[in-house]
C-alpha positions as CSV (number, residue, x, y, z in Angstrom):
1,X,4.2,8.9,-27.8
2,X,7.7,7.9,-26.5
3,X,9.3,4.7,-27.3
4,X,9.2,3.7,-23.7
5,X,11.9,0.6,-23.7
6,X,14.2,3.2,-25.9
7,X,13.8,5.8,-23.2
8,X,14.1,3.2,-19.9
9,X,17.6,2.1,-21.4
10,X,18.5,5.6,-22.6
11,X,17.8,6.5,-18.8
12,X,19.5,3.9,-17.4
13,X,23.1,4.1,-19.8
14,X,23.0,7.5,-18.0
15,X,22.5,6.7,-14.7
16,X,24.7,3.5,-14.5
17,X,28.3,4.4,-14.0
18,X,30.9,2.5,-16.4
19,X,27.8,1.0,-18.1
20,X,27.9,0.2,-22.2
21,X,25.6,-1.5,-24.6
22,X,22.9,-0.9,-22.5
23,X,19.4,-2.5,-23.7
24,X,16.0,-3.0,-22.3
25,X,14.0,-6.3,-23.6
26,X,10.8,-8.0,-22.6
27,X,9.0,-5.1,-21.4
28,X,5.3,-5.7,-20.3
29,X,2.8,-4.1,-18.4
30,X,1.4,-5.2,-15.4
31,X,-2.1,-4.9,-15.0
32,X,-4.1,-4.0,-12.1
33,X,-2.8,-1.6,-10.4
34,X,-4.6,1.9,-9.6
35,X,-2.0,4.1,-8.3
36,X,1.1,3.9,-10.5
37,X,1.6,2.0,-13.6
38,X,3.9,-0.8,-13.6
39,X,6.1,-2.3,-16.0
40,X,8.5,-5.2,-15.7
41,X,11.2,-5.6,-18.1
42,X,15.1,-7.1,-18.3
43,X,18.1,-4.6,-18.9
44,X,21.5,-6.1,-20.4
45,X,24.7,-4.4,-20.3
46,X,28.3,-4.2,-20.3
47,X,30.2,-3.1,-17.6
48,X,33.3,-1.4,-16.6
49,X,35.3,-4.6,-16.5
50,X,34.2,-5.5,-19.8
51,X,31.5,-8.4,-18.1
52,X,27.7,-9.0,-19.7
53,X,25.0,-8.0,-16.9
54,X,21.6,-8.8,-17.1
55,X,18.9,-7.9,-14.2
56,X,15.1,-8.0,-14.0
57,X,13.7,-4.9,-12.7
58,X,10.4,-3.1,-12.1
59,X,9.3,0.5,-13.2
60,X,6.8,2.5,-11.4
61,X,5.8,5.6,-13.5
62,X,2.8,8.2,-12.2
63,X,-0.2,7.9,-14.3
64,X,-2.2,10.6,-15.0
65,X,-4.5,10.0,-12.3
66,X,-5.7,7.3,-9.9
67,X,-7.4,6.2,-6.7
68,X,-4.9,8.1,-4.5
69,X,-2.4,10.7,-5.3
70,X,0.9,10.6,-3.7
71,X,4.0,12.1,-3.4
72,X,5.9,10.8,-6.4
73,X,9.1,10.2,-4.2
74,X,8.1,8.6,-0.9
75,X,7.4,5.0,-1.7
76,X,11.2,5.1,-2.9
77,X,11.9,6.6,0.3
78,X,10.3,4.3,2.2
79,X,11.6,1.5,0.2
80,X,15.6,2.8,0.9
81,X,14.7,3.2,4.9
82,X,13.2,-0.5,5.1
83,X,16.0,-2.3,3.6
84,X,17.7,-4.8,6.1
85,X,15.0,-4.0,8.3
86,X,13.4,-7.4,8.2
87,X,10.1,-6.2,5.9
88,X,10.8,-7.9,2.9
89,X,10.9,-5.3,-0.1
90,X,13.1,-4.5,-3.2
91,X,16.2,-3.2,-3.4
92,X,15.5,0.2,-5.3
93,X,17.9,1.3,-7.6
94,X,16.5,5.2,-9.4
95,X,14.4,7.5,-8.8
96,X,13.7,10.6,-11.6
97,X,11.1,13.5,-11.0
98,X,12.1,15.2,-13.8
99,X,9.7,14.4,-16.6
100,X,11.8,14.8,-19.4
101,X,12.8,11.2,-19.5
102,X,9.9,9.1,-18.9
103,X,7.2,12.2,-19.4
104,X,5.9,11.3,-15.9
105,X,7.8,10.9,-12.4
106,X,9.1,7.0,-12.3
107,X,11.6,5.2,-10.2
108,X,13.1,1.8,-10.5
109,X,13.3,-1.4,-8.3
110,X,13.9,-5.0,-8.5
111,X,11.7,-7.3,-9.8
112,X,11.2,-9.7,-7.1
113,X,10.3,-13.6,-7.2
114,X,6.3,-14.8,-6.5
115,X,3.6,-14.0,-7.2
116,X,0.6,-11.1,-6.0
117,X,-2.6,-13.1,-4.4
118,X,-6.2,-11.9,-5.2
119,X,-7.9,-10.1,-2.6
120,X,-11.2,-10.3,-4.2
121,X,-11.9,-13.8,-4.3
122,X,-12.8,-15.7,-1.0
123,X,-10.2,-18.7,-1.8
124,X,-6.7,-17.4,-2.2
125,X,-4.0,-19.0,-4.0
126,X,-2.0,-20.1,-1.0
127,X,-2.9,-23.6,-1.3
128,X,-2.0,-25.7,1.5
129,X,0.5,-23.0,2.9
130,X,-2.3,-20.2,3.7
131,X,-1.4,-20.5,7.0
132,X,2.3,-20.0,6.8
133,X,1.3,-17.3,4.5
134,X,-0.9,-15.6,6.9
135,X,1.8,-16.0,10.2
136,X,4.0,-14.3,8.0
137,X,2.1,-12.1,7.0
138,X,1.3,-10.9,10.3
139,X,5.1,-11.2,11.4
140,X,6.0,-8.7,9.0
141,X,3.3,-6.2,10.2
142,X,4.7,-7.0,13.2
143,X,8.0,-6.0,12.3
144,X,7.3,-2.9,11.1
145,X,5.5,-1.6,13.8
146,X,8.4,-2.2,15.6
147,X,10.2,0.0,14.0
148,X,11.0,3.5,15.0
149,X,9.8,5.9,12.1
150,X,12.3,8.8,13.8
151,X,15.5,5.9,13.5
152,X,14.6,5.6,9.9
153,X,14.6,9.1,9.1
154,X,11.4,9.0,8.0
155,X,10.0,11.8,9.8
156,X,8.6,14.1,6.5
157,X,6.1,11.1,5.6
158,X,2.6,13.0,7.2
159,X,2.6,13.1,10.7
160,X,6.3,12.5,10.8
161,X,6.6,15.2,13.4
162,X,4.1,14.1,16.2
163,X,3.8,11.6,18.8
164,X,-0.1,11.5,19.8
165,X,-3.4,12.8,18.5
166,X,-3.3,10.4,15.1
167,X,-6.6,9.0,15.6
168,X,-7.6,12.7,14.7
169,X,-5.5,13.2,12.3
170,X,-6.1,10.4,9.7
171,X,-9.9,11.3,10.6
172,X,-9.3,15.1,9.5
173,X,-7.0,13.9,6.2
174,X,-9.7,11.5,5.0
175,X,-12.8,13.5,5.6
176,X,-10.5,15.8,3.2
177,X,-10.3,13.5,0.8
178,X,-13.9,12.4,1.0
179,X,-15.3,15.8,0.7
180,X,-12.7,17.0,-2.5
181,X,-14.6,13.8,-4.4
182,X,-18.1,13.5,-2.9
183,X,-19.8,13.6,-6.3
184,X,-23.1,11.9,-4.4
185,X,-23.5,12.6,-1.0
186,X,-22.3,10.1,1.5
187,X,-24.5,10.7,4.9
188,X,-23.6,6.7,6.7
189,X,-20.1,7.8,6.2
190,X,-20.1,11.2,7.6
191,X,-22.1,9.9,10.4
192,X,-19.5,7.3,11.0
193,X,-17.3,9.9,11.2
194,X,-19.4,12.0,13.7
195,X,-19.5,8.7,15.6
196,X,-15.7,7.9,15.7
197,X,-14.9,12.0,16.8
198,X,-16.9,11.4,19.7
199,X,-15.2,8.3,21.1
200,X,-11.4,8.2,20.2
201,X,-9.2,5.5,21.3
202,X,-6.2,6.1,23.4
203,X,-3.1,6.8,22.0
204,X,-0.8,4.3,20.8
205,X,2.6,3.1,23.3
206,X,4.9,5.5,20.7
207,X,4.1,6.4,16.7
208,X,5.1,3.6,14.2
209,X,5.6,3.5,10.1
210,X,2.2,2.6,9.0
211,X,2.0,1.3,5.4
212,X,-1.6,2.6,4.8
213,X,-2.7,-0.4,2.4
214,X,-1.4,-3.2,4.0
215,X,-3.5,-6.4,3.0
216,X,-3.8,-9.3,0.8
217,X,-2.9,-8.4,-2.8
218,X,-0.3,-6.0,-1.9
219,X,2.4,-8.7,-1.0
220,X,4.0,-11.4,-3.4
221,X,4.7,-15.1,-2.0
222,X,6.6,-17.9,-3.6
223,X,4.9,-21.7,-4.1
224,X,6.4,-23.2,-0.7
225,X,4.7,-20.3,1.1
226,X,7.2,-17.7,1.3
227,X,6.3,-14.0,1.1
228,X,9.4,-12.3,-0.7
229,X,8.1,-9.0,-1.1
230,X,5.8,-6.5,0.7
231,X,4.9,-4.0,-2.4
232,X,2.4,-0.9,-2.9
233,X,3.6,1.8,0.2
234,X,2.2,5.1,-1.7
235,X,0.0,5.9,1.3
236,X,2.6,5.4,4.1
237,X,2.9,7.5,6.8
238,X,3.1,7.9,10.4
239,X,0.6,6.7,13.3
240,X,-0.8,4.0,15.1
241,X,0.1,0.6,14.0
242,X,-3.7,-0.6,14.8
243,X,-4.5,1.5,11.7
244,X,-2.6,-1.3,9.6
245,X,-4.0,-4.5,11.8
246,X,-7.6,-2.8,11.1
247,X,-7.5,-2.4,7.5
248,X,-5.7,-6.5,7.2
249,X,-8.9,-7.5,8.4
250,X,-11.4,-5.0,6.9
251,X,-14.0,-7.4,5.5
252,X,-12.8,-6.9,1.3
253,X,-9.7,-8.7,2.3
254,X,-9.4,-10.1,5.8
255,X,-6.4,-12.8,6.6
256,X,-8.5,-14.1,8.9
257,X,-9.7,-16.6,6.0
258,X,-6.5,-18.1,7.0
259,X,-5.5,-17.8,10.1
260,X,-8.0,-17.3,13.4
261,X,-7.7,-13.6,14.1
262,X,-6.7,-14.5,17.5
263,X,-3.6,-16.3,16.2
264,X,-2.7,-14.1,13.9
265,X,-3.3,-10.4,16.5
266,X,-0.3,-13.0,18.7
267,X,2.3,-13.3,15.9
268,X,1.9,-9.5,15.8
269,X,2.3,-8.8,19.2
270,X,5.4,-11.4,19.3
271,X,7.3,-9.5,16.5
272,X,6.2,-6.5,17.3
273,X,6.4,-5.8,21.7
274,X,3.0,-4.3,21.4
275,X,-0.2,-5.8,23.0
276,X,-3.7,-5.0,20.8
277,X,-5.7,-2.9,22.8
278,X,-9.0,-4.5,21.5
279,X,-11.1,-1.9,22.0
280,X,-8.6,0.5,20.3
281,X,-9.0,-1.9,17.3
282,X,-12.8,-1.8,17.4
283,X,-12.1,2.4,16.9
284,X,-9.5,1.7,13.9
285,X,-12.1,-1.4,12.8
286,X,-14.6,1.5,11.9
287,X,-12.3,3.5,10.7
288,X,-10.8,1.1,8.2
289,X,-14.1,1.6,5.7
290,X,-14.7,5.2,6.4
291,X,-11.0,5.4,4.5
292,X,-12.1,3.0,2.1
293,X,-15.1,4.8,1.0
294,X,-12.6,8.1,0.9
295,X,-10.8,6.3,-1.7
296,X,-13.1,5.4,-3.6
297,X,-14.6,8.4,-3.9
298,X,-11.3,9.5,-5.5
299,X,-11.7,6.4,-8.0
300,X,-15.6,8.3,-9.1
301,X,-13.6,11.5,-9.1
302,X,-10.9,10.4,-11.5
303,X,-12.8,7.8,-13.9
304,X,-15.9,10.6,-13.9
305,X,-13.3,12.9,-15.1
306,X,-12.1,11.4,-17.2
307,X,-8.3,11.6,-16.0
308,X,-8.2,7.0,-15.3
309,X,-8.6,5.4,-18.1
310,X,-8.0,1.7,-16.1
311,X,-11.6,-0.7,-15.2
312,X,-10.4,-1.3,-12.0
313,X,-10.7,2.6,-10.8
314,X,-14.2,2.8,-12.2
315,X,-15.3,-0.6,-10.8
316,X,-13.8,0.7,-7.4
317,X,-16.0,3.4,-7.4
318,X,-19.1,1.2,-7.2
319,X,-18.0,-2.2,-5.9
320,X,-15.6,-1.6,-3.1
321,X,-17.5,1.8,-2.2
322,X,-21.5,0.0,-2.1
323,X,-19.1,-2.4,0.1
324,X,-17.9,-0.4,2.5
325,X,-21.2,1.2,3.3
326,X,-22.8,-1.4,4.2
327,X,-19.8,-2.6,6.6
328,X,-19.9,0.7,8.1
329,X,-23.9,0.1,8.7
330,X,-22.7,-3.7,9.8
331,X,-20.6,-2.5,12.3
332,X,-22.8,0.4,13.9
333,X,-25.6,-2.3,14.0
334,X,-23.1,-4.8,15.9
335,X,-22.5,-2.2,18.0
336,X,-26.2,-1.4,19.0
337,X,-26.2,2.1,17.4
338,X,-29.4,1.5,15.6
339,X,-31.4,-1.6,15.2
C-alpha cells in the first residue's frame, strides 16, 4: 500500500515549476461519496522567489469501482471550460492518468469554502437562508444552460456532436446501463421505458451542458447562504437542459422543499433565456427515476461483486432503487395509466 501524503507531494514537487520543500499535511478522507474517492489535505512549499506557500486542495482519485463509471478525465474538463463562466466551481490545478503515481487516475482542485447539504433528510441545513439557497441554486442551473457546450469546446462529452434526438439518446444509454446490471429483473422500469419511447417530447430551443447529477448534496454553501461551489460533474454531457430541472426535483431530493417550484422554474428561465415547456418536463419528470434505478443497479452490480467496498453503494442499491420504483408507479398512476 502506498504512503499516499508521500506520493501526493512527491507528485506535486514534480508538477509545480520552481517548487522546493514541498509537503502534504492534514490529509483526510471525505466520506460519502460513490464515484471517486476524495481527500482533502494542505500542501506547503517554497517557491521560486524563495516565499512559503501554503494552499488547501482536494484530490479526486478513481476507486475501484462505483455507482457510475466515467471517463477519468472529463470532470476536469468540464471543470477548466466552466471557469469564469458564472457556475461556481474550483479552480483545478492537475490531472494524471498515468497510474504510476497515485496507482489510480486522480486529478487535483481547490478545496472550496462551505459546506455539502444532505439530500436524504427532509430538513436541510439551510436554516433561515433555504430560500436564497434554493434561488441560487436554480440561477446557476440557469446559467449553465445558457451556455453553449460547442463555445466551451466541450463537444467530446456524449452527444457532443448532435443537435436533436437526445430524449432518445439518454433513453438508449441508460437502458444500457440498466440491462449490463439487471441482477433482478426490473419490469415497472422497462415499462416506463416502453412508455416514454412512445411519447417523446419535442426537442430542446439548441443542446446545452447538462451536469447529469445536479441536486441537493452535490453543491457546497457558506452560513449566510452562499453556494460557493457546484461539485460532482462525472456524468456530464450534452442534451436538453430539462434533463437537469427534472432530476432537481425528482422526489429523493427536490428544492422544492424550499422554494415553490413555480418560483424556482422562473429564476431558471431568467438566467437562462429558456421558457420550460411543461409538458416537456412531465417527459424528463419520468425519465429522472428510470435513470435513477439504472444507477442503482450499477451500485447491486459493484457491491454484489464485490468491486465497492463503501455502505453507501450497497444501501443505494436497495433504498434509492425500492424508491424510484415506486415514483415511477406514482407517476404512471398520476397520469391515469393504470388505476
Amino acid at each position: 500500500m502506498i504512503d499516499l501524503s508521500a506520493s501526493i507531494a512527491a507528485y506535486l514537487a514534480a508538477h509545480t515549476p520552481g517548487a522546493s520543500d514541498m509537503a502534504v499535511d492534514d490529509l483526510s478522507r471525505i466520506h460519502g461519496g460513490s464515484s471517486q474517492e476524495v481527500y482533502r489535505f494542505t500542501a506547503r512549499w517554497t517557491d521560486a522567489n524563495g516565499d512559503g506557500v501554503e494552499k488547501r486542495l482536494i484530490l479526486r482519485r478513481a476507486p475501484p469501482s462505483g455507482l457510475i463509471v466515467a471517463e477519468r478525465d472529463l470532470e476536469y474538463t468540464v471543470y477548466a471550460a466552466l471557469a469564469g463562466t458564472g457556475v461556481p466551481v474550483p479552480a483545478v490545478h492537475h490531472l494524471e492518468l498515468d497510474t504510476a503515481w497515485l496507482d489510480r487516475p486522480f486529478f487535483v482542485m481547490d478545496c472550496m469554502a462551505g459546506r455539502p447539504s444532505n439530500p436524504f433528510v427532509s430538513t436541510e441545513t439551510f436554516d433561515e437562508h433555504a430560500a436564497q439557497v434554493a434561488r441560487e441554486f436554480w440561477r446557476h442551473l440557469g446559467t449553465l444552460a445558457a451556455l453553449d457546450p460547442v463555445a466551451l469546446g466541450l463537444t467530446d462529452l456524449r452527444n457532443g456532436g448532435e443537435v436533436s434526438g437526445f430524449a432518445s439518446l439518454e433513453l438508449d444509454h441508460w437502458e444500457a446501463i440498466l440491462d449490463a446490471g439487471e441482477y433482478v429483473p426490473e419490469p415497472i422500469v422497462h415499462g416506463a421505458i416502453r412508455r416514454l419511447r412512445a411519447a417523446p417530447p419535442p426537442e430542446p430551443a439548441s443542446a446545452a451542458l447538462i451536469h447529469g447529477d445536479y441536486r441537493s448534496g452535490n453543491f457546497l454553501f457558506t452560513p449566510d447562504g452562499t453556494i460557493t461551489a457546484v461539485l460532482d460533474w462525472e456524468m456530464a454531457h450534452v442534451g436538453d437542459p430539462l434533463e437537469d430541472v427534472a432530476w432537481a426535483i425528482d422526489g429523493m431530493w427536490p428544492m422544492t422543499r424550499h422554494l415553490p417550484l413555480d418560483e424556482g422554474l422562473a429564476e431558471w428561465e431568467a438566467a437562462s433565456g429558456r421558457v420550460v415547456d411543461r409538458a416537456a418536463l412531465d417527459w424528463w419528470r419520468l425519465f429522472a427515476p428510470v435513470k435513477g434505478c439504472a444507477i442503482w443497479t450499477t451500485a447491486e452490480a459493484s457491491f454484489t461483486e464485490g468491486k465497492a467496498r463503501e455502505m453507501v453503494v450497497g444501501v443505494s442499491a436497495i433504498r434509492a432503487g425500492h424508491f424510484h420504483r415506486r415514483e415511477i408507479l406514482d407517476i404512471l398512476r398520476d397520469r391515469g395509466i393504470f388505476h
